[in-house]
C-alpha positions in Angstrom: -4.4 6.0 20.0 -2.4 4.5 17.2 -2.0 1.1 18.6 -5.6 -0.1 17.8 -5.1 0.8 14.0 -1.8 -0.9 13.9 -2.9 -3.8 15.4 -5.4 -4.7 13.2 -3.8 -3.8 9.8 -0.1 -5.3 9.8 -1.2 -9.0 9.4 -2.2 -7.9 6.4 0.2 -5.8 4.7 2.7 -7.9 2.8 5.7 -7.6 1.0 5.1 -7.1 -2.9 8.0 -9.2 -4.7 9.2 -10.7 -8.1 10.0 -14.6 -8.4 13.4 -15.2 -10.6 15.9 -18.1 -10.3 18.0 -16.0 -8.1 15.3 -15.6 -5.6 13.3 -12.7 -5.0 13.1 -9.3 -5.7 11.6 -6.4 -3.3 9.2 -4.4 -5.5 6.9 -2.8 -2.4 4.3 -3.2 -0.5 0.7 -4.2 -1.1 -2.4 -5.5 1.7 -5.4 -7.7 1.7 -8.5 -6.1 0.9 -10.6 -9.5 1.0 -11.0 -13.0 2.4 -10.3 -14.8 -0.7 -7.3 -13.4 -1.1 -7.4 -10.2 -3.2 -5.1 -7.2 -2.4 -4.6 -3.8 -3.8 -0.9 -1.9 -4.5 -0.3 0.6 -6.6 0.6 -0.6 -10.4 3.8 1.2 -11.6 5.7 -0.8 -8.7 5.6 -3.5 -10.7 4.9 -1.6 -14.4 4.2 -3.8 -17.5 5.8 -7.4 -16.4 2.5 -9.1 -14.3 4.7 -12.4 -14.5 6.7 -14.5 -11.4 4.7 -12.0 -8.6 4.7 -13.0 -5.4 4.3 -11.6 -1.8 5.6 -12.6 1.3 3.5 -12.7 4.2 4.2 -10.7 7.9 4.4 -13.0 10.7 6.1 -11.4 14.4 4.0 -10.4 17.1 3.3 -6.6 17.3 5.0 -6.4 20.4 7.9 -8.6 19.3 11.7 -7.2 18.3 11.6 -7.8 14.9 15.6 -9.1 13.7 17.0 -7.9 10.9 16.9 -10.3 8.0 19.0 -10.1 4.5 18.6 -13.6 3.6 15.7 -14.7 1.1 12.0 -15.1 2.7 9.7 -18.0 1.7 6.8 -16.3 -0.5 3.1 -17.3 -1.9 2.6 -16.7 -5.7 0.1 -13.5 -6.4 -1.9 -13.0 -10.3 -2.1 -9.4 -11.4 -6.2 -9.6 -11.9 -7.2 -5.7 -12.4 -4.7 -2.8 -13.6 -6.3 0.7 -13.3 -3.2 3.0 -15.0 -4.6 6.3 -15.3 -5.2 5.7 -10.8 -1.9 3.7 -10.9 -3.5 1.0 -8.8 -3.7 -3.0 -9.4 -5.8 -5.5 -7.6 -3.9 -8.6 -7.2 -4.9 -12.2 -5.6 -2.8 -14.9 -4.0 -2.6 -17.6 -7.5 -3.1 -20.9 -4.5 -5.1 -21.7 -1.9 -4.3 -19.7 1.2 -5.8 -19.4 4.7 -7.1 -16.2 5.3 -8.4 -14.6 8.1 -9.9 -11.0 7.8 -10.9 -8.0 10.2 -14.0 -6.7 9.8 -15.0 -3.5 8.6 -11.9 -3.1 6.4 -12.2 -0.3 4.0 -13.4 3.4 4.6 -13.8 6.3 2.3 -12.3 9.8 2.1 -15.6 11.9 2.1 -15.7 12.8 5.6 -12.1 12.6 6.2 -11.0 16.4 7.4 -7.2 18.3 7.9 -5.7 17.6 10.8 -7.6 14.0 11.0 -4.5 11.0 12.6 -3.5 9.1 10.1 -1.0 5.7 10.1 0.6 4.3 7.2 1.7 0.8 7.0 4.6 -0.5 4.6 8.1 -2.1 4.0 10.5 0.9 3.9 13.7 -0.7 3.7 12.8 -3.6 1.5 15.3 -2.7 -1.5 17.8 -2.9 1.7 16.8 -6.8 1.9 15.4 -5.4 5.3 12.4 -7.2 5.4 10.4 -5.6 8.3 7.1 -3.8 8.7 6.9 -0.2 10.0 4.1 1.8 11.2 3.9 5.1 10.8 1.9 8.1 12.7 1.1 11.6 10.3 -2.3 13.7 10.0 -4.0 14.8 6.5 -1.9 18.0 5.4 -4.5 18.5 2.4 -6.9 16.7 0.3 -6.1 17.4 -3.5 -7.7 16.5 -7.1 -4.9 16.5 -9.6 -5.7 17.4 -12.9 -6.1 14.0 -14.4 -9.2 14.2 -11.8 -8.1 12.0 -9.2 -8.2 12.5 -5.3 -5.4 12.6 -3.5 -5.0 12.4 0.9 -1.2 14.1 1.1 0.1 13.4 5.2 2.8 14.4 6.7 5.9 12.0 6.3 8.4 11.4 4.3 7.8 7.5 3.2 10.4 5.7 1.2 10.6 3.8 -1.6 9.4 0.6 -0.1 6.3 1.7 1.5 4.5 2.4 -1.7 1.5 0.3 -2.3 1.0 -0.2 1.5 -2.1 1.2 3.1 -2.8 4.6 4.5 -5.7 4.0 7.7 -7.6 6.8 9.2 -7.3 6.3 13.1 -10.7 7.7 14.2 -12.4 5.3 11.3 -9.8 2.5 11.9 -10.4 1.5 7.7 -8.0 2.5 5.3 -8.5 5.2 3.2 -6.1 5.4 0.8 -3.4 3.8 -1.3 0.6 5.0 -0.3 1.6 6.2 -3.6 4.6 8.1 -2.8 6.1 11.0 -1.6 4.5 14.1 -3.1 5.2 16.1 -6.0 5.1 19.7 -6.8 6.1 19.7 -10.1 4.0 17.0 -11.4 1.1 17.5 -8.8 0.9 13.7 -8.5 -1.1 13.6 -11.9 1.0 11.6 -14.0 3.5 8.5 -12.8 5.5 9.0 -16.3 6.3 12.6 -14.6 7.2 11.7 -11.4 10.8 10.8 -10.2 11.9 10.2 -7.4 14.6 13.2 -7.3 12.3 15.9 -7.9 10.3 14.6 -4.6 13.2 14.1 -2.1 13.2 17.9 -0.5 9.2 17.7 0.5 8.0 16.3 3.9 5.0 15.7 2.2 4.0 12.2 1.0 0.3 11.2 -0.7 -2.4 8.0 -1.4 -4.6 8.0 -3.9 -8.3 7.9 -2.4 -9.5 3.8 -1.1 -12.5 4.5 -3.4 -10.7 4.0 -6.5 -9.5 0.5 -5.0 -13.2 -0.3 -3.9 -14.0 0.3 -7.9 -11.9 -2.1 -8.8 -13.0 -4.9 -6.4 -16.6 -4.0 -7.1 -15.4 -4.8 -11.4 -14.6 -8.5 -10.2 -17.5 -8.9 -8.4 -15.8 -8.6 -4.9 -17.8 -7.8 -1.4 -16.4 -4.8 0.1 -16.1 -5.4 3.9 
C-alpha cells in the first residue's frame, strides 16, 4: 500500500544544508514542488541567515541498501525566494540550472482528508548524525487541528526527529502530499507559535504534525508558479 507513495516521492525529497568553508551543514529536509526547480521546507530550519543554502540531491534505488555515509556529499546551491513566518514555511529554488524531472499530480489538499486516513512521511532523520539517508515512514491522521494563530495542522502518529522537518507528509489513498513535517507536536504551545516550541517540551508525545500543503500552494501561486 505504501510502496506506490514512496516510490514516487523520494527522488524528490532532498537534504536541506548550509555551504561554509568547512563543508556542509545538515539543517533538514525540504522536496520539489515544481519542475523548475522550486521546493518548499519549513522556514525556522534555517531562521534568519537565507545565505550559502544548498541541498543535496537523493540518488539510491528504492530497493537498494543504502551505506552509511559520514563523509561530506556533493550539493547544488538553493535561493530562499518566499518566507511565510507566521506558517513557518519557505519556498526555495535550486540558484543553477538543474535537470528536473517531475511526477505528475504532485500536490493534494487537506479538505477531504479524514482520521484514520494512511499517511507516509518522507525526510532525513539522522542528518545532524552526518547519516545522510532517506527514510520513509507509515502513520495515519490522529487529528486535524487549527491552532490559535489560525493555521491547520494534520497531527500523525510518529515520533519524527529532528532531521525530518521540512520533508513532506503524502496521503496514501491521494498519493499527493498534504502537508509540510513541521515537527513533533506540542501540547503546551499547540503548535501556534515556533518561538514557543522546544524541542524538550515535545519529546514525551508520540504525536508529530505538518502544517496543511495549502499554505505551500499559496506561496507558489505568489511567484507565479503552476501547481501540478
Amino acid at each position: 500500500m505504501y510502496t506506490t507513495s514512496a516510490e514516487k516521492f523520494t527522488g524528490g525529497c532532498m537534504m536541506l544544508m548550509r555551504q561554509d568553508d568547512c563543508g556542509a551543514a545538515f539543517l533538514g529536509s525540504c522536496f520539489l514542488v515544481h519542475e523548475e526547480g522550486y521546493m518548499l521546507t519549513t522556514s525556522h530550519i534555517f531562521g534568519e541567515n537565507h545565505e550559502n543554502l544548498c541541498v543535496v540531491p537523493y540518488s539510491p534505488e528504492a530497493t537498494d541498501f543504502q551505506t552509511i555515509r559520514r563523509e561530506h556529499v556533493r550539493s547544488i546551491p538553493v535561493e530562499v525566494i518566499r518566507v511565510d513566518k507566521d506558517r513557518d514555511i519557505a519556498l526555495l529554488a535550486f540558484d543553477v540550472e538543474a535537470d528536473v524531472v517531475m511526477p505528475d499530480f504532485l500536490l493534494g489538499n487537506t479538505e477531504n482528508l479524514r482520521f484514520g486516513a494512511a499517511l507516509v512521511s518522507l525526510g532525513y532523520p539522522f542528518g545532524f548524525q552526518n547519516m545522510h539517508h532517506l527514510t520513509v515512514v507509515s502513520s495515519v491522521v490522529s487529528s486535524k487541528l487549527t491552532s490559535p494563530l489560525g493555521n491547520n495542522h494534520i497531527l500523525f502518529d510518529s515520533r519524527v526527529h529532528a532531521g525530518d522537518v521540512g520533508g513532506p507528509l503524502v496521503s496514501v489513498a491521494e498519493d499527493r502530499i498534504v502537508g509540510i513535517v513541521c515537527g513533533r507536536y506540542c501540547p503546551m504551545a499547540d503548535g501556534s507559535s515556533i518561538a514557543a516550541y522546544s524541542r524538550e517540551q515535545a519529546l514525551d508525545t508520540d504525536l508529530s504534525y505538518a502544517i496543511a500543503i495549502e499554505y505551500g500552494i499559496k506561496l507558489m501561486e505568489e511567484e507565479g508558479l503552476e501547481v501540478i
